[in-house]
N, C-alpha and C positions, 0 to 999 in steps of 0.2 A: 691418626694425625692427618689433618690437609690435605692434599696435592697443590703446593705454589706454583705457580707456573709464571715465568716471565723470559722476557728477549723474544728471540726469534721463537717463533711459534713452528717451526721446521715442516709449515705444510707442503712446501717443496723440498726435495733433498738436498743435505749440504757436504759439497766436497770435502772429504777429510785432510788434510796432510797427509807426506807420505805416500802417494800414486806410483807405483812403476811402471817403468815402457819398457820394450825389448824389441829390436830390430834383426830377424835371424840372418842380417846379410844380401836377403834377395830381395828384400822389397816386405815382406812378411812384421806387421807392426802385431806385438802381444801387448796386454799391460795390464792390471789390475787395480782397482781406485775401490774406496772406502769411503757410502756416505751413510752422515747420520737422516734421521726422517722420525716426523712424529707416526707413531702406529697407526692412528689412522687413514696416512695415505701410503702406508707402506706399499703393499698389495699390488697400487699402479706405479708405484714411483719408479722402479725399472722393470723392462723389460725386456724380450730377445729381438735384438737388431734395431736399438735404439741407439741411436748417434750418441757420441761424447759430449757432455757440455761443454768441455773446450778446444777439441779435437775433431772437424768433421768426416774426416778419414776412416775413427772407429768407431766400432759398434757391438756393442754388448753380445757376449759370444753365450754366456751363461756366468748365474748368479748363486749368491745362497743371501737368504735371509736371518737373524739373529736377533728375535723377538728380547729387547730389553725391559730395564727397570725403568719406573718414570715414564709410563708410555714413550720413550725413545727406542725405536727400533734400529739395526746396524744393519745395511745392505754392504755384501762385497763381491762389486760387480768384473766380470774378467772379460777383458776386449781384444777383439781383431781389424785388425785392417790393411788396407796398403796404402804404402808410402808413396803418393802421388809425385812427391818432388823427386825420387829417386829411379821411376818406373814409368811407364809411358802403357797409354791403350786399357789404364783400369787392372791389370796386370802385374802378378809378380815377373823379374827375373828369371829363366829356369834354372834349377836344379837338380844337375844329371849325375849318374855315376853309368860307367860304363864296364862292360864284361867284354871281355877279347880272347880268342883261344883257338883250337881248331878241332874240324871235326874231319869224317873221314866222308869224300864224295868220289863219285862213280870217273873215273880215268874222262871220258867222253867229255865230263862236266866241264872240264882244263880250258881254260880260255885260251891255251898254245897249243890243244888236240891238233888243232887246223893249223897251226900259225904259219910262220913266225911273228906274237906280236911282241911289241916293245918287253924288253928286257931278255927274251927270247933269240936265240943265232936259228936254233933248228925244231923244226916240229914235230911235236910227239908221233901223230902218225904218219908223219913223210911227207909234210905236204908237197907238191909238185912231182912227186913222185909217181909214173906210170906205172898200176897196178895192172899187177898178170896173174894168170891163172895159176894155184900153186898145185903142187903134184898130190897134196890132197884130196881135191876135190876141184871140177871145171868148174863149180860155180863159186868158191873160194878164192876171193883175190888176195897176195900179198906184197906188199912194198914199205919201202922205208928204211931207215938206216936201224927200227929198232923190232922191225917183224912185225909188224901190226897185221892182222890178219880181217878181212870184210868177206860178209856175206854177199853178192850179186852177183845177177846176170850179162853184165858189162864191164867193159874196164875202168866202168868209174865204180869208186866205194862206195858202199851199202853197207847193211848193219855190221858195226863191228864186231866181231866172235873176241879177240885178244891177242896178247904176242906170245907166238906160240912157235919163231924162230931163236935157234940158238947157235947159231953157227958163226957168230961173232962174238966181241968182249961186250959189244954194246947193245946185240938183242940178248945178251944174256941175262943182262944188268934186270932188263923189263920182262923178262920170258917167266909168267905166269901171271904176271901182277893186273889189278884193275882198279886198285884205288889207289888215291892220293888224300893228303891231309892240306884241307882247303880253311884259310883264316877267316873267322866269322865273328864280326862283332855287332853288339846290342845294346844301343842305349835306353836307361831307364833314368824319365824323367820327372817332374812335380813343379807347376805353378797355381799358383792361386786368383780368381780372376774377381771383377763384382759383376759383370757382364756376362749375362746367361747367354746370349748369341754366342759365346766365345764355345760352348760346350755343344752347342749345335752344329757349329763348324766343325770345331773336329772330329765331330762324329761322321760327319761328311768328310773327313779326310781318311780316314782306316781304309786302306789299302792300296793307297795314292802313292806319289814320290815326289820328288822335291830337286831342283838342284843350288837348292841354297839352304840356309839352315832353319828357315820359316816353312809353316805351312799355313796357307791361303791368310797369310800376311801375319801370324800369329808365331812369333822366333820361340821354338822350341830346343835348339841348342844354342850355347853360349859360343862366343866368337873366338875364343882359343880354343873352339875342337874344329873349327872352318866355318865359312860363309860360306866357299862353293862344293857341291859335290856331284863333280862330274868325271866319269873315266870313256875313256877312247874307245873303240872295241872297234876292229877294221873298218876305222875310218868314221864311225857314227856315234858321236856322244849320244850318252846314258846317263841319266841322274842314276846316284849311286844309295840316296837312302829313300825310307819307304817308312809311313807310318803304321807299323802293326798290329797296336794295340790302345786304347784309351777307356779310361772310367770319371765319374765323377764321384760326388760328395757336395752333399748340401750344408757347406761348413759351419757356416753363421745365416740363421733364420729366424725373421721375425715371429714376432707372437701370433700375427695372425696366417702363418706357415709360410710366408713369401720369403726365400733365402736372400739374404744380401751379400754373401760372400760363396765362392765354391771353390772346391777343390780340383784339380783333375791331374790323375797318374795318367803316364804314356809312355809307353815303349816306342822304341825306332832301330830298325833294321840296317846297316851296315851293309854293302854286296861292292864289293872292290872293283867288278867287272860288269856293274850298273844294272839296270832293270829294262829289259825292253819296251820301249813306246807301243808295239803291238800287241804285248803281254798285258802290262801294267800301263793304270791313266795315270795321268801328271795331278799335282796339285792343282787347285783353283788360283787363278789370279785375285790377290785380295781385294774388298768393297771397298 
């Protein structure tokens, strides 16, 4: 019998009914649509990182094709994008979780070793305290209300040895000890960009710091974890976070390998008692 063939002749693809979208929240548009197409142009009729027919936001992430009867073939095309009305800079939202715990670091490490700083009455090794030669050793100095005991040649301190007095309730408290458990937290983060410069910054950002919750203009924490992060340390602010880690992903790519969406993971580092300007650079001021 035949092939009739009448109406639309479907040389262009035709939107089915029935499309969905999905918005994960950050900015993140999913959605999947169903068009029919005569066989013949099935082949080009979509492909990777071809814009929405009615949506210029998405872009074809990946397909499957379903070679029909009647020369009608079924494409079902599955789309990503970002929500431009929702997000700003080409950019998802970020999406962080973070990890908070403690770990054990070296007594010296103690931002109130030296102090006394804020929250602090007295300092760990005495500060102000005229160190004197102990009956140890003449080159062994000790002072403080908790025994701290230094190495030097003078009566100023030198490398620390430990509290190694006990002849009080309160060198006794410290009399052997050299560690303390210090709070360390890690954010791990995820946005999505269409802007390839976006992943070349931050790659120039690993191992930078910040005192705000952007780096070099690109907001990588959300505004209920803070906008500023700075801590005091005698007298000299310190931006307090650090970018330590970043990857990308070539999310959505056209057919002729050119991505039009990316990926990028990032980690950020946490330090309560901030990052020294002579250690560590600053972030870039953004373009």
């Amino acid at each position: 019998m035949a092939l009739v063939q009448n109406g639309n002749a479907l040389a262009g693809k035709l939107l089915n009914p029935g499309a969905t979208y999905t918005t994960d929240g950050y900015g993140l548009i999913t959605g999947t649509a169903t068009f029919s197409v005569d066989a013949a142009s099935a082949g080009s009729a979509v492909v990777g990182g071809q814009v929405h027919p009615s949506y210029s936001d998405l872009f074809v992430h990946k397909y499957t094709l379903t070679k029909g009867p009647l020369k009608v073939d079924t494409i079902v095309a599955e789309y990503v994008g970002i929500d431009s009305t929702t997000t700003t800079g080409g950019r998802t939202n970020p999406n962080v979780t973070a990890s908070n715990g403690l770990t054990s670091e070296h007594i010296v490490t103690h931002p109130n070793f030296f102090g006394p700083v804020t929250g602090f009455t007295t300092a760990i090794a005495g500060d102000g305290v005229t160190f004197a030669n102990s009956t140890i050793s003449e080159n062994e100095k000790v002072g403080g209300v908790f025994g701290a005991h230094f190495k030097g040649t003078s009566l100023n301190a030198g490398s620390f040895v430990g509290f190694k007095d006990s002849s009080t309730a309160a060198k006794q408290y410290f009399y052997g000890k050299n560690q303390y458990l210090a709070p360390t937290t890690s954010f791990s983060g995820v946005i999505y960009t269409n802007t390839s410069g976006n992943c070349a910054t931050l790659r120039g950002e690993v191992g930078k710091t910040s005192t705000t919750n952007s780096f070099a203009g690109i907001k990588l924490l959300p505004d209920h974890i803070g906008t500023s992060f700075t801590a005091e340390v005698k007298g000299t602010a310190r931006p307090t976070i650090m970018l330590s880690q970043v990857s990308f992903e070539d999310y959505c790519v056209q057919s002729s390998g050119v991505p039009k969406i990316f990926k990028i993971n990032y980690e950020i580092r946490f330090n309560r008692e901030g990052y020294p300007a002579e250690v560590y650079s600053a972030s870039t001021a953004p373009s």
